[in-house]
N, C-alpha and C positions, 0 to 999 in steps of 0.2 A: 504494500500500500504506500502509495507519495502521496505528497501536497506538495504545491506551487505554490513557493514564497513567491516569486516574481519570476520575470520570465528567464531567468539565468541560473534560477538555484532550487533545484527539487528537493525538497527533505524526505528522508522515506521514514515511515512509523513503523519501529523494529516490534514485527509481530511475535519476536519470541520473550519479551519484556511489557505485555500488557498489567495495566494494574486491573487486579482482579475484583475490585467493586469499586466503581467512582460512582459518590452522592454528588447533588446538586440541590442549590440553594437557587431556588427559580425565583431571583427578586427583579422587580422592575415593570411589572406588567400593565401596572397605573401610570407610572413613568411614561412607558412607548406608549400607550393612547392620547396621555397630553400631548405630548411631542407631535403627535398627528392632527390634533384638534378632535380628538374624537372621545365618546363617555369611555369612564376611564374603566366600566363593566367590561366593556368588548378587550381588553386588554387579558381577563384573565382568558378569555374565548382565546385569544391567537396563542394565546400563554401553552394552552391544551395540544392545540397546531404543532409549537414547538418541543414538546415529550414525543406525539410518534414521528416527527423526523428525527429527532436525538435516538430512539428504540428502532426506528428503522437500521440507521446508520453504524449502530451496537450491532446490531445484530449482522451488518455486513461483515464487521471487523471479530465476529464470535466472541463479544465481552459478553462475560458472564455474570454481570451483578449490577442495577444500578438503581439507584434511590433518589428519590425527588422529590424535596420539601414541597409541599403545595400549601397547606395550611395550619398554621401553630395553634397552643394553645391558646396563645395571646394574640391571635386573630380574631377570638370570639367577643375582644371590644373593640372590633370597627363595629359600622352601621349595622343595622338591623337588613336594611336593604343590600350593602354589598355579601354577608353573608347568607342572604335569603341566595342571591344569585349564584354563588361559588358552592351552595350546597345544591342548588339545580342543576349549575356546571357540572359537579361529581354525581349526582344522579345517574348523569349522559354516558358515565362513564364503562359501564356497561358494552357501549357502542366500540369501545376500544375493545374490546375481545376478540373479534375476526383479526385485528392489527399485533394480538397477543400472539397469538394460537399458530398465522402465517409467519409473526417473527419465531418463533419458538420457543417463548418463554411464558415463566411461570408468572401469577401477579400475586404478590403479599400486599398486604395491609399493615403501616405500623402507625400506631397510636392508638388514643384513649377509645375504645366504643363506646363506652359509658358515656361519653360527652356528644354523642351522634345520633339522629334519631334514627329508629327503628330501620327505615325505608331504605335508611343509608346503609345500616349493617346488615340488611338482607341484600342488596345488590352488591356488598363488598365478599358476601358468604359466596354468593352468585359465580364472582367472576373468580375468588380465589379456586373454586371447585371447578368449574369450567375449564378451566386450565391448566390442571393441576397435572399434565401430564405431558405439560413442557419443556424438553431436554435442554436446550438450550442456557438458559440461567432464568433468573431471576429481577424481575421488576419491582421494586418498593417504593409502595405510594405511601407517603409519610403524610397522615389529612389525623389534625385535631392530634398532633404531634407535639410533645416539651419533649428536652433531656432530662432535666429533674423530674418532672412530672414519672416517665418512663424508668427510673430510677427508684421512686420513690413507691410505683406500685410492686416494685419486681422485685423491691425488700418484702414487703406485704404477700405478696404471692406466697413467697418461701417461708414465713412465718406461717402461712396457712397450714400451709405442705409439711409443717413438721421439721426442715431441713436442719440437721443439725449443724451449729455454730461451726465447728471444728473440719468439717466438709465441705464448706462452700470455698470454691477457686476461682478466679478469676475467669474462667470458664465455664463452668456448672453455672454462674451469676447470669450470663448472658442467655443461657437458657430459658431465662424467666424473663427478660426484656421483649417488649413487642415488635425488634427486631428478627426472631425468630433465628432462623440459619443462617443469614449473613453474616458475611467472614468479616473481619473489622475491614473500615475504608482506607483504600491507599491516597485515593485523591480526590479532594473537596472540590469545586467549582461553584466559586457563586457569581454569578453576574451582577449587573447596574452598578457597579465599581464601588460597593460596601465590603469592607475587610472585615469584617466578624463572622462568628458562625451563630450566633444566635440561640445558642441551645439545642444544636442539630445533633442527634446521636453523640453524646458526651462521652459515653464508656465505649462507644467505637471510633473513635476517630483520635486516639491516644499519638501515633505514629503519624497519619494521613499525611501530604502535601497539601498545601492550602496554595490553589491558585484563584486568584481574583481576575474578573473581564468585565471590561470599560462596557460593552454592549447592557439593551436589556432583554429578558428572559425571551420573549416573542419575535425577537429576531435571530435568535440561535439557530444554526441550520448543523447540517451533519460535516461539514468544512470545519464548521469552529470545535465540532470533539476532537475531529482530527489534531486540530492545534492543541488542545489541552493538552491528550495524550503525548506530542512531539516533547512539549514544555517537560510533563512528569519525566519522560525518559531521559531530559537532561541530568536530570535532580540525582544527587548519590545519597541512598539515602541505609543510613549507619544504625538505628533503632536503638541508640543510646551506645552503643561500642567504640 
């Protein structure tokens, strides 16, 4: 696989060094609608646009794991109106399953369902069963998602569970996170040029690369994973050694 820097310098994305789960922090989607003069609702629409060209373009390169911030817990104080519409938006989501099932992967859900109405956590049972027999990897839609928060119930879990104090690893812990099997992240990606992570998977992203891009979320096309990926492969990355 290359990318054209310009018309003199091909870079090629060394496919024996892919990072095996890259998240993304999809900000900016209000952003690109102003920017166009348009309500800044239609912004999370193209926002949507831009996951199945990112999952198409995964799926050309056989990545196998990728997660997508869509909505925190601390999205539940915007308006009453822009989350009436981004829980309509995920409603729709459903629709992405033919796009699942042709790419090849499976879809999880990570976050609270407790904070999500009913409609939402039967069309999220829907599509995780639906495609639950996707070889390929794994798509994580992070909706109604904290780090603490996800933290905080996955102590709680294992408190239920009995687990004894003297057993729990740093591994066995993540079992209980709404994470599920995903492997920790090697590379962050947040767009609309904010360098934070916001509370995105805290106890997986210990190691990660954090790359920030000036664009925002709804204009991301399958070119600009390319680039992330070139960037990560620069990076030497030592895991504390």
């Amino acid at each position: 696989m290359a990318l054209k820097k310009n018309k003199d310098e091909i870079i090629e994305i060394n496919m024996d060094n892919l990072p095996k789960h890259i998240a993304f922090i999809c900000d900016g989607n209000r952003r690109w609608a102003r920017g166009r003069g348009l309500p800044t609702l239609l912004g999370h629409k193209e926002g949507v646009e831009a996951i199945k060209r990112v999952v198409k373009r995964a799926s050309e390169l056989n990545l196998e794991n990728l997660t997508f911030f869509c909505f925190s817990t601390e999205n539940f104080d915007r308006s009453k109106e822009e989350v009436d519409y981004l829980f309509n938006l995920f409603r729709e989501v459903i629709k992405l399953k033919k796009d699942f099932k042709k790419d090849g992967y499976r879809f999880h859900h990570t976050g609270d369902r407790s904070l999500l109405p009913q409609d939402m956590v039967d069309v999220i049972d829907e599509l995780e069963r639906d495609t639950s027999e996707g070889t390929k990897g794994t798509i994580n839609i992070a909706l109604a998602y904290g780090g603490r928060n996800d933290i905080i119930n996955a102590t709680k879990k294992m408190i239920k569970a009995n687990v004894n104090p003297d057993e729990i690893t740093e591994e066995n812990f993540k079992d209980y996170l709404t994470t599920g099997e995903m492997p920790d992240v090697d590379l962050l990606v947040r767009t609309s040029g904010e360098q934070r992570i916001s509370g995105f998977l805290l106890y997986n992203m210990a190691y990660a690369e954090l790359y920030f891009v000036e664009q925002h979320w709804p204009s991301f096309k399958g070119e600009d994973l390319d680039k992330c990926i070139i960037e990560y492969q620069k990076r030497h990355r030592r895991f504390g050694k």
